[in-house]
PyMOL Python script that loads the backbone (N, CA, C, O; Angstrom):
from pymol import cmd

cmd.read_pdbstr("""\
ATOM      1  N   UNK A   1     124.019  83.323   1.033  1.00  0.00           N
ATOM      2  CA  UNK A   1     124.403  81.929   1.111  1.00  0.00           C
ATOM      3  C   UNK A   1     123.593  81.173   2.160  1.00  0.00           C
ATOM      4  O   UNK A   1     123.591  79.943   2.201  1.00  0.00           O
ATOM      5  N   UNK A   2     123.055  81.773   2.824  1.00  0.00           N
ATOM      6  CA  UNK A   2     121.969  81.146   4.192  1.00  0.00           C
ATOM      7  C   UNK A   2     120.966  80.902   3.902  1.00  0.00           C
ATOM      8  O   UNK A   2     120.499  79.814   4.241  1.00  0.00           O
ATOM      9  N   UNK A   3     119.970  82.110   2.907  1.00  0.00           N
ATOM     10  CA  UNK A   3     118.588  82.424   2.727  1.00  0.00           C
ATOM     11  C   UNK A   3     118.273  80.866   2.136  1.00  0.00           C
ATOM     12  O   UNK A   3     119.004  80.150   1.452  1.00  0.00           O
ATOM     13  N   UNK A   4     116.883  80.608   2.666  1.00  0.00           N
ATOM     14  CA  UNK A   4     115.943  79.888   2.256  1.00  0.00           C
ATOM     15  C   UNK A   4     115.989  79.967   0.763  1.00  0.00           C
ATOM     16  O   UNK A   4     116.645  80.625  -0.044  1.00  0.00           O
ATOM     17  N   UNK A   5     114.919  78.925   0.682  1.00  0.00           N
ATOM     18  CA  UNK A   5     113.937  78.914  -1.062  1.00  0.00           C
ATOM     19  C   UNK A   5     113.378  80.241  -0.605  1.00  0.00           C
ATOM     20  O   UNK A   5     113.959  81.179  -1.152  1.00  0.00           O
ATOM     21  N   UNK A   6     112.377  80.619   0.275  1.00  0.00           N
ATOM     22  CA  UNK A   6     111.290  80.779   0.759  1.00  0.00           C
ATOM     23  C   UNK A   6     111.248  83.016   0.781  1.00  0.00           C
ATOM     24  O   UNK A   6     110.448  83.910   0.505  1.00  0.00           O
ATOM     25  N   UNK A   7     112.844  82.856   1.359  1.00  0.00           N
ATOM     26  CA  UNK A   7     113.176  83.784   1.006  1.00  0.00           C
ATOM     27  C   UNK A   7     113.741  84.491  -0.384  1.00  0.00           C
ATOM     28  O   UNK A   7     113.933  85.690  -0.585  1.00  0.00           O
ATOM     29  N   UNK A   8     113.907  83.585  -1.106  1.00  0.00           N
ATOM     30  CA  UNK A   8     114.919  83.891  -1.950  1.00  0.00           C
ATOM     31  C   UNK A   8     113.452  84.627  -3.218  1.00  0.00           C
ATOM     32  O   UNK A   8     113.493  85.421  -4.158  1.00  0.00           O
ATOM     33  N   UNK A   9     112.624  84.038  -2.732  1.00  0.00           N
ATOM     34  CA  UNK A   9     111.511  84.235  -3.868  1.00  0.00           C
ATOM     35  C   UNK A   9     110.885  84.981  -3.087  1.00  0.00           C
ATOM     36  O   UNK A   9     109.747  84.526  -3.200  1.00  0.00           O
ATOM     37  N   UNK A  10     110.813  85.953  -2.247  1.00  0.00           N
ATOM     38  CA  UNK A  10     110.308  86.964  -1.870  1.00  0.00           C
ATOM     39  C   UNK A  10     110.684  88.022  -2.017  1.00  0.00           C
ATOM     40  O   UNK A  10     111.867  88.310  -1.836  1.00  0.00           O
ATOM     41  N   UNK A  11     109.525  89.129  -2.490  1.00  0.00           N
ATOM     42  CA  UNK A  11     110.305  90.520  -2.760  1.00  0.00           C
ATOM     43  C   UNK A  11     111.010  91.059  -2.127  1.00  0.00           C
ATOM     44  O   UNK A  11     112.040  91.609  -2.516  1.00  0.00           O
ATOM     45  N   UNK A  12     110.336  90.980  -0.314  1.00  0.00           N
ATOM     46  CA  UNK A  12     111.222  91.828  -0.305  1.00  0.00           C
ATOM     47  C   UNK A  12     113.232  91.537   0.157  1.00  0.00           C
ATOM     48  O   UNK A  12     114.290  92.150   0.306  1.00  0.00           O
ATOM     49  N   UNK A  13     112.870  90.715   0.182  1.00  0.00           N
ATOM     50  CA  UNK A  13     114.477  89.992   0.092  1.00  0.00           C
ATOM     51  C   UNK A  13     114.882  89.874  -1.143  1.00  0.00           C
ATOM     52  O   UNK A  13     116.078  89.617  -1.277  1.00  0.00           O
ATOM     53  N   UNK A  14     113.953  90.037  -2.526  1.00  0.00           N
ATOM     54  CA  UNK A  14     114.887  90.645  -3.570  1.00  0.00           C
ATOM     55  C   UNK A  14     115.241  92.219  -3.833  1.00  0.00           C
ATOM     56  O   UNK A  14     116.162  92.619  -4.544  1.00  0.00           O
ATOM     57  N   UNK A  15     114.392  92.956  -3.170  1.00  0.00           N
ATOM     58  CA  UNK A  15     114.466  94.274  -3.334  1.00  0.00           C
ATOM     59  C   UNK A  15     115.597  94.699  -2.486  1.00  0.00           C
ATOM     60  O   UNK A  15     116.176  95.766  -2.694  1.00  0.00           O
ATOM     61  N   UNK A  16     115.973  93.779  -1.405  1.00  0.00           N
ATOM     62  CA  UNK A  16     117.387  94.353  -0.395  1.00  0.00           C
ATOM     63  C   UNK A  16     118.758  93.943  -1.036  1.00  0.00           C
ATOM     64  O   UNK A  16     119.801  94.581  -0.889  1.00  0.00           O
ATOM     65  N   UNK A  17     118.612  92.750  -1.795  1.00  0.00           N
ATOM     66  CA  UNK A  17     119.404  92.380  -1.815  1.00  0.00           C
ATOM     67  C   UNK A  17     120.466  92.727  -3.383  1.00  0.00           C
ATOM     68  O   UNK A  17     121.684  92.575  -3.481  1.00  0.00           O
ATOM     69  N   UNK A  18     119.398  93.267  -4.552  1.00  0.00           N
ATOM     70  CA  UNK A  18     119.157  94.081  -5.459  1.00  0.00           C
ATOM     71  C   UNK A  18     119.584  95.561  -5.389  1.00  0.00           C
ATOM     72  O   UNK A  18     120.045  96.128  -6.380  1.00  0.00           O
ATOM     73  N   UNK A  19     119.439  96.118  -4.311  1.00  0.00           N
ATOM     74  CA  UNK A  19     119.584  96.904  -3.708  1.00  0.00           C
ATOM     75  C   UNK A  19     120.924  97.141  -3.692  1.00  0.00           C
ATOM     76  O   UNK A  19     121.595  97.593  -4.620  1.00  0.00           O
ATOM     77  N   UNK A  20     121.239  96.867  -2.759  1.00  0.00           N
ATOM     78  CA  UNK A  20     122.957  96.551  -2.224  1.00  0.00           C
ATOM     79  C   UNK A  20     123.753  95.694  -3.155  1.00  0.00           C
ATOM     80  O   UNK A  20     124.917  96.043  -2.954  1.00  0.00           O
ATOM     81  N   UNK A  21     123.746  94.723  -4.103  1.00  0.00           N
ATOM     82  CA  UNK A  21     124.169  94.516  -5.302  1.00  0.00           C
ATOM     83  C   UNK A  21     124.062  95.587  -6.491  1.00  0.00           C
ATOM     84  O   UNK A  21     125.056  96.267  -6.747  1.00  0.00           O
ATOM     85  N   UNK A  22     122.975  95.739  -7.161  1.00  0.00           N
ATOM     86  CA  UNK A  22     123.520  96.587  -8.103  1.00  0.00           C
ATOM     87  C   UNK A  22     122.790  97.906  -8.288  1.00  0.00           C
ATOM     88  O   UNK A  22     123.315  98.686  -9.082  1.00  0.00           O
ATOM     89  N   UNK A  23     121.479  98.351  -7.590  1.00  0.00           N
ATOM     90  CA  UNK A  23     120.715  99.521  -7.505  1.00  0.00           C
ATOM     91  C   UNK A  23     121.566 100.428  -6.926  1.00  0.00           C
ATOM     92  O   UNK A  23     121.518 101.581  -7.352  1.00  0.00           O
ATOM     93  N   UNK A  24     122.618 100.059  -5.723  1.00  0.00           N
ATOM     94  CA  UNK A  24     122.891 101.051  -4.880  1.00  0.00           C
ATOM     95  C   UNK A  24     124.404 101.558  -6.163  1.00  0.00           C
ATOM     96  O   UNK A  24     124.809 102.715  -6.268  1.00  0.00           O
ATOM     97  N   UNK A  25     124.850 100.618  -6.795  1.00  0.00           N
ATOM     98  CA  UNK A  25     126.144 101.640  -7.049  1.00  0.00           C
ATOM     99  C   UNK A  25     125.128 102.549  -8.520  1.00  0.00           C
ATOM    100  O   UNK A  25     125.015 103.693  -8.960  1.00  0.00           O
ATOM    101  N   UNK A  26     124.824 101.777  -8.682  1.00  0.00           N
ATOM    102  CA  UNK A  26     124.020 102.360  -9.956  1.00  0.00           C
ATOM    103  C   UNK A  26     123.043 103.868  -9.285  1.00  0.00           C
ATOM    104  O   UNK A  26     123.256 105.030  -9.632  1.00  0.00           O
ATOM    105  N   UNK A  27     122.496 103.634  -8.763  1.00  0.00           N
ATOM    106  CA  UNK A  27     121.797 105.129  -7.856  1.00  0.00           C
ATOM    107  C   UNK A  27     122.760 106.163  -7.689  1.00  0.00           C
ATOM    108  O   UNK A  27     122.582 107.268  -8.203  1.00  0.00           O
ATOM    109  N   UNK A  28     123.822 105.877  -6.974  1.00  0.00           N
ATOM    110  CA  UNK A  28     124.633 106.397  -6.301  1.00  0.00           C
ATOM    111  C   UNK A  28     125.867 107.024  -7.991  1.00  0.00           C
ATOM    112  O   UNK A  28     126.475 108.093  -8.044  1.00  0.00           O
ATOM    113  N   UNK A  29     125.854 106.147  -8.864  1.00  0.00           N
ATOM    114  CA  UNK A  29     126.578 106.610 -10.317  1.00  0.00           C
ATOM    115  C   UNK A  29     125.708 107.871 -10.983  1.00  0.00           C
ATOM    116  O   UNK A  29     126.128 108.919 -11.473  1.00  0.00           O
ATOM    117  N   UNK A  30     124.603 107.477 -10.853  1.00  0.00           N
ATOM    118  CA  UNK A  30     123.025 108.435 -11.568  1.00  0.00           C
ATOM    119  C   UNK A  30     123.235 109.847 -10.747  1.00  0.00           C
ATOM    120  O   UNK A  30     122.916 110.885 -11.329  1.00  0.00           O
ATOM    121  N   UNK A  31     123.864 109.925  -9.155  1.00  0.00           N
ATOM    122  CA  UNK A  31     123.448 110.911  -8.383  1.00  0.00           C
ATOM    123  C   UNK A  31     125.083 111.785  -9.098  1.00  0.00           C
ATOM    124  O   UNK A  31     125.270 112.732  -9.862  1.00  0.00           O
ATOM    125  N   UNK A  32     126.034 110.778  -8.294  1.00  0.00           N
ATOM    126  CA  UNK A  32     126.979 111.872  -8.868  1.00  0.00           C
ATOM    127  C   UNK A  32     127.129 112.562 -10.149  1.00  0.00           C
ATOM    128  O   UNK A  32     127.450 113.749 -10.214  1.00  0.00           O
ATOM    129  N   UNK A  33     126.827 111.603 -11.476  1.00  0.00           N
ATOM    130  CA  UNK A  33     127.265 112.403 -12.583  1.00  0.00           C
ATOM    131  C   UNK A  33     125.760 113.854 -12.653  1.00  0.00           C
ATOM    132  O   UNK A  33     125.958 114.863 -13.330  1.00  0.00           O
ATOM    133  N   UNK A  34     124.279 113.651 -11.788  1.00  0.00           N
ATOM    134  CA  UNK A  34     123.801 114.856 -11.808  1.00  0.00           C
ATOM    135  C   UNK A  34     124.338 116.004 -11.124  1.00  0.00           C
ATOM    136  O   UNK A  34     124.245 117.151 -11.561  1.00  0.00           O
ATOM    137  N   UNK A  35     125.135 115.544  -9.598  1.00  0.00           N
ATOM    138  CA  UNK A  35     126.315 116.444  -8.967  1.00  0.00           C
ATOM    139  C   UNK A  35     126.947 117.023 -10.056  1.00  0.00           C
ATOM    140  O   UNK A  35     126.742 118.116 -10.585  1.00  0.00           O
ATOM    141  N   UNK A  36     127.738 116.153 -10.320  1.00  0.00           N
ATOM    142  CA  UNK A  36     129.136 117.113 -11.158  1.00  0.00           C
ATOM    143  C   UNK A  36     128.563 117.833 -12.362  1.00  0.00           C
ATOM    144  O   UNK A  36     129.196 118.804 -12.778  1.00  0.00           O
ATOM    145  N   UNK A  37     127.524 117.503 -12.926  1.00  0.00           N
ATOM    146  CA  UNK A  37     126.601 118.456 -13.984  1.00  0.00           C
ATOM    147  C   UNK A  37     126.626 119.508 -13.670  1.00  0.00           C
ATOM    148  O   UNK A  37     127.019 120.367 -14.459  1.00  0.00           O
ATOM    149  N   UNK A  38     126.143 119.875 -12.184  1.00  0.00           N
ATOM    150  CA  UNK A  38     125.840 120.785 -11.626  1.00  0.00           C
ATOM    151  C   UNK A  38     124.269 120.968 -11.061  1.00  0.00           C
ATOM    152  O   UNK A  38     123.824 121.977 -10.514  1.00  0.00           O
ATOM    153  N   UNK A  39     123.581 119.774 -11.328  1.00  0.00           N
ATOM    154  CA  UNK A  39     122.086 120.035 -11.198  1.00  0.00           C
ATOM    155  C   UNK A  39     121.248 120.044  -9.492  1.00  0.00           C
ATOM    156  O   UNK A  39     121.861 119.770  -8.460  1.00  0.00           O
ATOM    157  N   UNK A  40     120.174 120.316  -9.528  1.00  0.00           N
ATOM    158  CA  UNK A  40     119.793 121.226  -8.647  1.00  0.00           C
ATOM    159  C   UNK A  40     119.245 119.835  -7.393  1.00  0.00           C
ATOM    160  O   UNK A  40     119.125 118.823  -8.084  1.00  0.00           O
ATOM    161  N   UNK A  41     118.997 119.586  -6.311  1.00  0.00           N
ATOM    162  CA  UNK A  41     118.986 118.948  -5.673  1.00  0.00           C
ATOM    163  C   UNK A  41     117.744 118.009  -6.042  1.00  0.00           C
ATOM    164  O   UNK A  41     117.747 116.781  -6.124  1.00  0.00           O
ATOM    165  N   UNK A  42     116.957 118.665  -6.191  1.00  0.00           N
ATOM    166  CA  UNK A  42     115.813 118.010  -6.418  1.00  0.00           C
ATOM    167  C   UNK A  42     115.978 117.140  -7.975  1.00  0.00           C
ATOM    168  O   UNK A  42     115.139 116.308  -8.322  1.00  0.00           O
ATOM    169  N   UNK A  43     116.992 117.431  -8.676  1.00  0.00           N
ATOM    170  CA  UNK A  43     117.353 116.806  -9.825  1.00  0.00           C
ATOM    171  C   UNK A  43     117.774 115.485  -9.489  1.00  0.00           C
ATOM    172  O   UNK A  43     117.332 114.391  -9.841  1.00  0.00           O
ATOM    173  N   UNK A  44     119.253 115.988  -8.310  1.00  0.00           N
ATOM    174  CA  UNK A  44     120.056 114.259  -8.439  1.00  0.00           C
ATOM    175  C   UNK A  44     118.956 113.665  -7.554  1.00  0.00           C
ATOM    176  O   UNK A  44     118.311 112.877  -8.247  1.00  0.00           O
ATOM    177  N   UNK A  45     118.535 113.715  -6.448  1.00  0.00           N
ATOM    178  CA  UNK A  45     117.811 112.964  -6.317  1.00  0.00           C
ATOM    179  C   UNK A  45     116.074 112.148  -6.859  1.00  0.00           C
ATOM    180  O   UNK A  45     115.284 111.384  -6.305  1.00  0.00           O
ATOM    181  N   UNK A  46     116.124 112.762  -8.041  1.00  0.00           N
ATOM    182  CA  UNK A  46     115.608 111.819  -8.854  1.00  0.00           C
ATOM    183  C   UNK A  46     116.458 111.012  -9.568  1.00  0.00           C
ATOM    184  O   UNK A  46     116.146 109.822  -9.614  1.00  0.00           O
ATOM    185  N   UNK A  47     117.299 111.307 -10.048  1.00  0.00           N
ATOM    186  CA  UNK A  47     118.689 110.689 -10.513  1.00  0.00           C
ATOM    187  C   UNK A  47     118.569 109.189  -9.752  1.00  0.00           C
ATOM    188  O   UNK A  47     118.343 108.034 -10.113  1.00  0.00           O
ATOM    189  N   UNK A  48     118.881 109.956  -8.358  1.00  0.00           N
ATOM    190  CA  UNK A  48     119.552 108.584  -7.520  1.00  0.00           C
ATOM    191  C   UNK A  48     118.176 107.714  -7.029  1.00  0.00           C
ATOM    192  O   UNK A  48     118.295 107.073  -5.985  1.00  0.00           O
ATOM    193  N   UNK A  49     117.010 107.672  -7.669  1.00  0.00           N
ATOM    194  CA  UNK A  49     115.848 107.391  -7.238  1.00  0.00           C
ATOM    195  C   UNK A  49     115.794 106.339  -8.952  1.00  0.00           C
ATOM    196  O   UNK A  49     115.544 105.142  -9.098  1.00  0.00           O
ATOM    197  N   UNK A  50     116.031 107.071  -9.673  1.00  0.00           N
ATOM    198  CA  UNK A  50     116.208 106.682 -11.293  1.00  0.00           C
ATOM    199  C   UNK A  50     116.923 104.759 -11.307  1.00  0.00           C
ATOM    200  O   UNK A  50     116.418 103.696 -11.668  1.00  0.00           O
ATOM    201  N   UNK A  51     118.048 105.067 -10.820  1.00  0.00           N
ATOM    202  CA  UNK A  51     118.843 104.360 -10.866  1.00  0.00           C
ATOM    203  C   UNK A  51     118.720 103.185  -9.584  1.00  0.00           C
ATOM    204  O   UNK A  51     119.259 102.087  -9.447  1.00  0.00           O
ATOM    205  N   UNK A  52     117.707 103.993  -8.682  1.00  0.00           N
ATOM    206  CA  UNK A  52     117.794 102.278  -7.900  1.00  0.00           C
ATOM    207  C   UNK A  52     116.985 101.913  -8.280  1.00  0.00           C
ATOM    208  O   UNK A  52     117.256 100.718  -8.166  1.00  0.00           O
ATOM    209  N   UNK A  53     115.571 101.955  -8.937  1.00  0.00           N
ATOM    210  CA  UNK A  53     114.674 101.933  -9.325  1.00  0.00           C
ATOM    211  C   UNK A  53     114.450 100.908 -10.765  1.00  0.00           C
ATOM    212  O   UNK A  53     113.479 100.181 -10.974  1.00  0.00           O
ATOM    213  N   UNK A  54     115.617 101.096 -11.631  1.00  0.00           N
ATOM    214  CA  UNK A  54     116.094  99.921 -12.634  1.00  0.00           C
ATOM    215  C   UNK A  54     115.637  98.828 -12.822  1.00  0.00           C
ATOM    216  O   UNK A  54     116.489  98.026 -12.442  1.00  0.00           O
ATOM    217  N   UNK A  55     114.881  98.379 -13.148  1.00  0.00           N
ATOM    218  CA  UNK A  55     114.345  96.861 -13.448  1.00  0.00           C
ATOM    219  C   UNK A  55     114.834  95.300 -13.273  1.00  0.00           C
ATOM    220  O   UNK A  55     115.891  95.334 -12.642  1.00  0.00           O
ATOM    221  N   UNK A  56     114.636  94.556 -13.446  1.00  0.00           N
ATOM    222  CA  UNK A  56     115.580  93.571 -13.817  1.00  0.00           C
ATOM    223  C   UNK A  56     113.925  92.042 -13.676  1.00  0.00           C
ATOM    224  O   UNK A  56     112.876  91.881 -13.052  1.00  0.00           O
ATOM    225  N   UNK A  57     114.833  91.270 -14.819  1.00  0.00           N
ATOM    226  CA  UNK A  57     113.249  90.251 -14.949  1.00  0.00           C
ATOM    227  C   UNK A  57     113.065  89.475 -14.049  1.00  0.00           C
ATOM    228  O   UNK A  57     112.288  88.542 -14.252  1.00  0.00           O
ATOM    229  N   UNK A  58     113.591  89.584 -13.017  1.00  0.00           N
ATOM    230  CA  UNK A  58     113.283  88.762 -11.618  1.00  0.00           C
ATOM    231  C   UNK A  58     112.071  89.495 -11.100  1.00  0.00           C
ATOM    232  O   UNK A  58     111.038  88.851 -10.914  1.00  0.00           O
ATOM    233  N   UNK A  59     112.099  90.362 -10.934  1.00  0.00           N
ATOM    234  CA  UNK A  59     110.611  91.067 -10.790  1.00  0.00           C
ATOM    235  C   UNK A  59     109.045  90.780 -11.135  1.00  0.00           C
ATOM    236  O   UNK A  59     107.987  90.667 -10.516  1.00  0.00           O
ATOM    237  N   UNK A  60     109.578  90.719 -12.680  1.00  0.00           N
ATOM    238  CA  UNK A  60     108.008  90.368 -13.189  1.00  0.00           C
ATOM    239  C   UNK A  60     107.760  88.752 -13.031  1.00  0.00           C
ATOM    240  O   UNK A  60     106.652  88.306 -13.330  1.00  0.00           O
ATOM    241  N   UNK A  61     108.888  87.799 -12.516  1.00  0.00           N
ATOM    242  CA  UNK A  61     108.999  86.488 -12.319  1.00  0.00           C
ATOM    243  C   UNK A  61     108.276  86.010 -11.017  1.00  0.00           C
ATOM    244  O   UNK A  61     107.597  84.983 -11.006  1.00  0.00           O
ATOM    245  N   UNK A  62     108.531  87.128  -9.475  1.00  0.00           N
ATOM    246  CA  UNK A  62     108.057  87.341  -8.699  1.00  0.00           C
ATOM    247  C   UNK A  62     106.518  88.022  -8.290  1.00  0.00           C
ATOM    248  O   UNK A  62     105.876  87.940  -7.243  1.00  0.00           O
ATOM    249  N   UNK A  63     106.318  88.495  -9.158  1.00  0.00           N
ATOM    250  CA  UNK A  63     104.652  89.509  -9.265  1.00  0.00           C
ATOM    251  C   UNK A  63     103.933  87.757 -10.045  1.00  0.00           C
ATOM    252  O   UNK A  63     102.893  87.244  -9.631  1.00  0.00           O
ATOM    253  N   UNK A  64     104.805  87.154 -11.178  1.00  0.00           N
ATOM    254  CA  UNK A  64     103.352  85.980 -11.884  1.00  0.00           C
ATOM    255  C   UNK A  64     103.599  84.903 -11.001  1.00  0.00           C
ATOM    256  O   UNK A  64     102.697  84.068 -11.066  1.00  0.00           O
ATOM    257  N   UNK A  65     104.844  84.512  -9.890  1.00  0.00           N
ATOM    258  CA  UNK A  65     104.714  83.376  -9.173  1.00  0.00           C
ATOM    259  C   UNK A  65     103.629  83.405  -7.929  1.00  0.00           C
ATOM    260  O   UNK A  65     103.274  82.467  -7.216  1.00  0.00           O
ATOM    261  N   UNK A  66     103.082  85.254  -7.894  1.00  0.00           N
ATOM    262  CA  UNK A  66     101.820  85.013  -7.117  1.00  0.00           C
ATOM    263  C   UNK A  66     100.546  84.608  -7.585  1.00  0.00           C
ATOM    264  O   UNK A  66      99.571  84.240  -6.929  1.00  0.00           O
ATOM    265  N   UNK A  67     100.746  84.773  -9.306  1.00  0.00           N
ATOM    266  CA  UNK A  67      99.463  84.299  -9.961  1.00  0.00           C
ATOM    267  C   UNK A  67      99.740  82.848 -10.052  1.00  0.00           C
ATOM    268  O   UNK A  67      99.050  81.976  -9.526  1.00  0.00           O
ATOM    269  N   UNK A  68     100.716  82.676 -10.702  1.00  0.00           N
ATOM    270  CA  UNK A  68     101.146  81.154 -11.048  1.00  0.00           C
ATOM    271  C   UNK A  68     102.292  80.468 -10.361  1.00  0.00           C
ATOM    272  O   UNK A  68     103.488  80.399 -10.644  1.00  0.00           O
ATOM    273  N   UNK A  69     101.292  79.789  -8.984  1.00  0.00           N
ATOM    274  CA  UNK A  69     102.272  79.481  -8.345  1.00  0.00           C
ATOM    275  C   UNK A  69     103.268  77.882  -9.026  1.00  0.00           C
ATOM    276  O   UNK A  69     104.176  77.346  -8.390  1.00  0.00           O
ATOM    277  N   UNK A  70     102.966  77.601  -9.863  1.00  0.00           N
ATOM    278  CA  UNK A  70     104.077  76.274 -10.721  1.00  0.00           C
ATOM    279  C   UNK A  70     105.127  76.978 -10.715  1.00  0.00           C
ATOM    280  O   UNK A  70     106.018  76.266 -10.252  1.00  0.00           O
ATOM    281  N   UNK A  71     105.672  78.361 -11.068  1.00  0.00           N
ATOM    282  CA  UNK A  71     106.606  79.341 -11.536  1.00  0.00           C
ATOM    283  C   UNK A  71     107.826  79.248 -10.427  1.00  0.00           C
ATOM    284  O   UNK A  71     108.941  79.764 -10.347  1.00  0.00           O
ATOM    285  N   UNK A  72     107.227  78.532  -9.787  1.00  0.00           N
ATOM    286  CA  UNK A  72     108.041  78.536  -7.924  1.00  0.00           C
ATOM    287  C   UNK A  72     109.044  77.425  -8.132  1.00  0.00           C
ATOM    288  O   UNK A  72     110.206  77.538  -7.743  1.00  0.00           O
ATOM    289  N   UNK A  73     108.518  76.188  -8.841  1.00  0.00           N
ATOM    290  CA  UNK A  73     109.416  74.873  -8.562  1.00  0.00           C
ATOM    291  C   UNK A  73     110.325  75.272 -10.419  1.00  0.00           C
ATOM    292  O   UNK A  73     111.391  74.690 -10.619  1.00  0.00           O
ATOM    293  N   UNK A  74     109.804  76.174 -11.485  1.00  0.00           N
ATOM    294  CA  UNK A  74     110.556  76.077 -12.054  1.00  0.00           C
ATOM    295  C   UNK A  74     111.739  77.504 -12.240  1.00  0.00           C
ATOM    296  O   UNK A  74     112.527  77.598 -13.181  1.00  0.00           O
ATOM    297  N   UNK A  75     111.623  78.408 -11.225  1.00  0.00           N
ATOM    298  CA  UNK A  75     112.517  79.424 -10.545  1.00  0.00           C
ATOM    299  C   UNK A  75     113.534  78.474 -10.270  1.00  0.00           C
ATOM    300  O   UNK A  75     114.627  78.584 -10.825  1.00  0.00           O
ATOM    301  N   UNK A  76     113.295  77.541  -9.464  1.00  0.00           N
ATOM    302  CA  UNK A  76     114.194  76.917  -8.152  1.00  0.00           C
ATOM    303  C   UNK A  76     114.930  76.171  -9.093  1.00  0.00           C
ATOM    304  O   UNK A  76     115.966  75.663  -8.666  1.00  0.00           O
ATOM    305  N   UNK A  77     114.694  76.021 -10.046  1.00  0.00           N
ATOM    306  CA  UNK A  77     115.769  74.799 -11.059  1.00  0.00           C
ATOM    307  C   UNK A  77     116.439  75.973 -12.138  1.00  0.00           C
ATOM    308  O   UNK A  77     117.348  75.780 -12.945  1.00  0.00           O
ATOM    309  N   UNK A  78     115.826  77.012 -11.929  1.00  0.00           N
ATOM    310  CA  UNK A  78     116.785  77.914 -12.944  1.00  0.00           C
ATOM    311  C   UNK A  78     116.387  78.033 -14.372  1.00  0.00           C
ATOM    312  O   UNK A  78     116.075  77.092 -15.102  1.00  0.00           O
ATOM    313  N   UNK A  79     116.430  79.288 -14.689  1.00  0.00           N
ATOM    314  CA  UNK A  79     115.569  79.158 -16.647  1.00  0.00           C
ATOM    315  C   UNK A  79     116.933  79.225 -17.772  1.00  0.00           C
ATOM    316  O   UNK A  79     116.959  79.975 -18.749  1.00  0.00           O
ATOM    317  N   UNK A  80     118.103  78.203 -17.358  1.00  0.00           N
ATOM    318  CA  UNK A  80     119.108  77.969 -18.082  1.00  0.00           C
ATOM    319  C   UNK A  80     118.762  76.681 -19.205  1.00  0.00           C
ATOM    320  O   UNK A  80     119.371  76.398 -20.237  1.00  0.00           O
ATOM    321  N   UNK A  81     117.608  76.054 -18.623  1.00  0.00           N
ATOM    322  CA  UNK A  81     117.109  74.891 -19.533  1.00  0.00           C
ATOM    323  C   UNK A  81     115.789  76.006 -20.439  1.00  0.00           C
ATOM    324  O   UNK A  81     114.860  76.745 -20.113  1.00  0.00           O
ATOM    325  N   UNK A  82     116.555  75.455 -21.896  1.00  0.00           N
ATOM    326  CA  UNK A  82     114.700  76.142 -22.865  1.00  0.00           C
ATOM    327  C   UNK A  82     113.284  75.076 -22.319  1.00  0.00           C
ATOM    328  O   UNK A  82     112.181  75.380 -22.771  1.00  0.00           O
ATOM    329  N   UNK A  83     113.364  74.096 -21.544  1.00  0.00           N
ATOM    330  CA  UNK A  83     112.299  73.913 -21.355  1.00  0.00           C
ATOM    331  C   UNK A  83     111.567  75.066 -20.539  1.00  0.00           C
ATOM    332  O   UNK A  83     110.491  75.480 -20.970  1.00  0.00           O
ATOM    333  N   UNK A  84     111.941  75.433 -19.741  1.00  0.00           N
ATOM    334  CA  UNK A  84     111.986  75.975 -18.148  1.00  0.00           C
ATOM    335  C   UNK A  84     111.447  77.759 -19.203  1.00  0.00           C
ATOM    336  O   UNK A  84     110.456  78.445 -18.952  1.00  0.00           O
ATOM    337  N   UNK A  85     112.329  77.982 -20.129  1.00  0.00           N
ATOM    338  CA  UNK A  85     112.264  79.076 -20.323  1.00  0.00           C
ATOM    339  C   UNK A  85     110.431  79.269 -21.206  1.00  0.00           C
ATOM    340  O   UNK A  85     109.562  80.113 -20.989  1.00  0.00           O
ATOM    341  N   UNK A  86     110.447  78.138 -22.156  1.00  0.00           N
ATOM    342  CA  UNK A  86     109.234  77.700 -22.894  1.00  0.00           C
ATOM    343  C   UNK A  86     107.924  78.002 -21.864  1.00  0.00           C
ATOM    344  O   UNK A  86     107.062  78.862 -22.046  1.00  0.00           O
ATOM    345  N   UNK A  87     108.025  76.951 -20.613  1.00  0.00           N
ATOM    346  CA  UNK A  87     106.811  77.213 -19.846  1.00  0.00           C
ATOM    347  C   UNK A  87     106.900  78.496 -18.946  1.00  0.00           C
ATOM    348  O   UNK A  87     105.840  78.796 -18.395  1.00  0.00           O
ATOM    349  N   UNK A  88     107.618  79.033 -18.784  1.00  0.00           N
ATOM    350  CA  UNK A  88     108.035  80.647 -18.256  1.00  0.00           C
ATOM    351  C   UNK A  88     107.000  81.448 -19.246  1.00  0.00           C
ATOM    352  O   UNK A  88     105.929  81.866 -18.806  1.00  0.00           O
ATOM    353  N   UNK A  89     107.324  81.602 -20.373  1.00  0.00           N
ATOM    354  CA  UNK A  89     106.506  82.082 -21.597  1.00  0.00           C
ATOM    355  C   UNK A  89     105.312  81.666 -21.421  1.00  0.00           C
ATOM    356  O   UNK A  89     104.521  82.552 -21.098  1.00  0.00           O
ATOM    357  N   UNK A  90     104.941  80.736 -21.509  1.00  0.00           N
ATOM    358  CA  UNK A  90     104.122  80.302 -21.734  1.00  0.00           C
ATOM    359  C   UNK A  90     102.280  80.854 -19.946  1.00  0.00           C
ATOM    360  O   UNK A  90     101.122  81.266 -19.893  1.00  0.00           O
ATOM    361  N   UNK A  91     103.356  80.416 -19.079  1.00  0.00           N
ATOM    362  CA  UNK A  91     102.478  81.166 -18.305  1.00  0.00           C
ATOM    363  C   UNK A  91     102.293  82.292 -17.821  1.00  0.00           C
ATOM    364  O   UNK A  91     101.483  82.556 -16.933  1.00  0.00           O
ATOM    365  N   UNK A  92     103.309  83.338 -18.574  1.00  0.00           N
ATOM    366  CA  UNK A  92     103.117  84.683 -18.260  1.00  0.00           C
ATOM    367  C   UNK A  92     102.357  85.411 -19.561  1.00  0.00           C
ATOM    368  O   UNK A  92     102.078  86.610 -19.521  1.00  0.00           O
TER     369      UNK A  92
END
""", "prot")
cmd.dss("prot")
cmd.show_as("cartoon", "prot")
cmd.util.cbc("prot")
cmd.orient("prot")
């Protein structure tokens, strides 16, 4: 609720914050059900490496707003409008 624009479009303040929202229960879901499997250490923790690791399209939004920096002022208004979504497409 504090963070900047400035931050908000930086990785690595999406990668923490991603993180601790939904990588960490998701990692941490991936590790136990390899636990209770029974699998070998070096298993769950790929597991729990699996699962924080998860994608999400804010990512590849952040990698083209370093190519295309326009991508910045139409992040900040949100891709709930099909215009927004059209030129999204359009410059990636």
């Amino acid at each position: 609720m504090t963070t900047t624009s400035e931050q908000h479009c930086s990785m690595e303040y999406y990668m923490q914050k991603t993180y601790y929202k939904t990588a960490s229960p998701i990692s941490n879901s991936c590790k136990a059900i390899a636990l209770l499997a029974g699998q070998t250490t070096k298993v769950t923790m790929l597991a729990f490496k699996y699962g924080k690791n998860l994608g999400t399209v804010t990512t590849p939004i952040l990698f083209a707003m370093e190519v295309f920096p326009q991508l910045r002022a139409i992040a900040d208004q949100g891709f709930d409008k099909p215009e927004n979504v059209d030129i999204h497409i359009i410059l990636v």
